[in-house]
C-alpha positions in Angstrom: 83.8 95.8 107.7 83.7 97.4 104.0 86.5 95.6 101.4 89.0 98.1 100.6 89.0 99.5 97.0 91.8 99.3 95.0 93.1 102.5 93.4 93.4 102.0 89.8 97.2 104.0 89.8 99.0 107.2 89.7 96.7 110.4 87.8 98.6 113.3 89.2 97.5 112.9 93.0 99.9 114.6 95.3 102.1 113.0 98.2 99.2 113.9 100.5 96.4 112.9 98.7 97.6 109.9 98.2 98.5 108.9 101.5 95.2 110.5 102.9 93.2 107.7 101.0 94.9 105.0 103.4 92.1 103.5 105.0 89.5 103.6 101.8 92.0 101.9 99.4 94.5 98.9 99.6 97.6 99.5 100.8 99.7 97.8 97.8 97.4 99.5 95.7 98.3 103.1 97.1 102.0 101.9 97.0 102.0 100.9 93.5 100.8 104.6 93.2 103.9 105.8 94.9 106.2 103.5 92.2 104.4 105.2 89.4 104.9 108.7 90.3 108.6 107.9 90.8 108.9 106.6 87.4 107.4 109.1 85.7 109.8 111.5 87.6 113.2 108.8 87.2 111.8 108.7 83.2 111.8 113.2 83.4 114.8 113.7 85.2 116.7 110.8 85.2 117.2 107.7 88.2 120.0 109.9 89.3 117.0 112.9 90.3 115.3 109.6 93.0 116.0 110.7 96.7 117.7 107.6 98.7 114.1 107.2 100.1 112.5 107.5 97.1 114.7 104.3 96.0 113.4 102.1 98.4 110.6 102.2 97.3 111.0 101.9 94.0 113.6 98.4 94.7 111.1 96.9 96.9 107.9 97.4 94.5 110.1 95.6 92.2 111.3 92.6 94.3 107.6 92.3 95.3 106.4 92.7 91.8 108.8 90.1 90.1 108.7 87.6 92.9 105.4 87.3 93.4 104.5 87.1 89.8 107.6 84.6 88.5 110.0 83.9 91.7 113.7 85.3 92.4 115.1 84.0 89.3 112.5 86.7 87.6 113.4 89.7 90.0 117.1 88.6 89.2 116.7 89.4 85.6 114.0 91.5 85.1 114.8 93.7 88.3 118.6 93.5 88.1 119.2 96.8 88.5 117.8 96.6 91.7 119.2 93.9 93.0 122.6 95.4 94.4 120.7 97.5 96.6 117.6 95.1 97.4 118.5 94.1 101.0 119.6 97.2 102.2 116.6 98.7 101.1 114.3 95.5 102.7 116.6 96.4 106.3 115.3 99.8 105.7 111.7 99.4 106.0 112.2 96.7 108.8 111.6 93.3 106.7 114.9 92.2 108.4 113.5 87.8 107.2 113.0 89.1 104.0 116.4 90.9 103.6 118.0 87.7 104.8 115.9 85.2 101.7 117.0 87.5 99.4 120.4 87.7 100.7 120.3 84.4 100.3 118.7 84.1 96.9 121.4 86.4 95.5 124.6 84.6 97.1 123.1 81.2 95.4 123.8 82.8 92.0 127.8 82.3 93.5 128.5 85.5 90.6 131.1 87.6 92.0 129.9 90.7 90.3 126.2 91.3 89.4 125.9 92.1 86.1 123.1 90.9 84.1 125.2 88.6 81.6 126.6 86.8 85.2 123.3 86.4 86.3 121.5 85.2 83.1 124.7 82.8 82.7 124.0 81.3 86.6 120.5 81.1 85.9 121.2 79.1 82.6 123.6 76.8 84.6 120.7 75.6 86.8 122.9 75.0 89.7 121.2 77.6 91.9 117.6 76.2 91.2 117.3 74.2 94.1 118.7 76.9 96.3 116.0 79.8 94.7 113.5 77.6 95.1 114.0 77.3 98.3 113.9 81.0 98.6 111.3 81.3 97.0 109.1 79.3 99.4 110.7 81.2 102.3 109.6 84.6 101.1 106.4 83.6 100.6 106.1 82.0 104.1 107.8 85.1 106.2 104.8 86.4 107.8 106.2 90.1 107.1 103.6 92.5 105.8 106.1 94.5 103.4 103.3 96.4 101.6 102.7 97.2 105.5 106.1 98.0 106.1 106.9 100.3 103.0 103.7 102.4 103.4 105.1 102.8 107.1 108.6 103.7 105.8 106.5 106.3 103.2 104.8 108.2 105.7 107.9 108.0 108.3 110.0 109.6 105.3 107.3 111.7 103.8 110.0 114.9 103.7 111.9 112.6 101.4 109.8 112.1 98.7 108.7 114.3 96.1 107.4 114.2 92.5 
């Protein structure tokens, strides 16, 4: 069997071509794809123009992004945005262990309202570390496919998505 090749990003491709190249290209490369498009439309016509659908994808590329490259406490700060609407969004596609870590990573914080100064200033404290950390390893240990899952919840919600 052939090693997939990995598309080098978004160039203007539409919906369909992109996901007709499943198959000949990595998935998470195809989906990062996807989050480009949408940012170039968010960045033309504002978040507020991103179907529902359209932001799920968007929160879960950066969840995977930021905890896979620095661990919760860097998807807490440099995906904060996101993070109110993080576990509904992982429930969406199905990654029901996944939405239940990072359920858990955001209740260690103990902030009752998640704004970025209350979660830079929980961070600081240091007295959710041992509680991220252990996050942390059990996001990395789910067994879920959620590159899987959220190119399943992109082709299941195709009508949705448009840029």
């Amino acid at each position: 069997m052939s090693e997939l090749k990995w598309l080098n990003g978004y160039e203007g491709q539409t919906i369909d071509e992109l996901l007709g190249l499943e198959g000949e290209y990595r998935t998470d490369s195809l989906i990062f794809a996807f989050e480009q498009a949408l940012d170039l439309k968010a960045k033309q016509h504002g978040a507020g123009a991103l179907s529902p659908e359209e932001g799920v994808i968007r929160t879960i590329e950066v969840l995977e992004r930021e905890v896979n490259n620095g661990r919760y406490s860097q998807f807490l700060i440099n995906g904060f945005d996101c993070v109110p609407t993080v576990v509904r969004a992982l429930e969406r596609i199905g990654c029901l262990k996944s939405a239940q870590i990072t359920q858990n990573a955001i209740s260690a914080l103990g902030v009752p309202d998640l704004t970025l100064e209350a979660i830079e200033m929980a961070l600081d404290s240091g007295e959710s570390d041992d509680a991220l950390n252990a996050c942390d390893e059990s996001y990395y240990k789910t067994g879920e496919d959620t590159a899987e899952s959220l190119f399943d919840f992109i082709k299941g919600k195709r009508d949705s998505i448009s840029f």
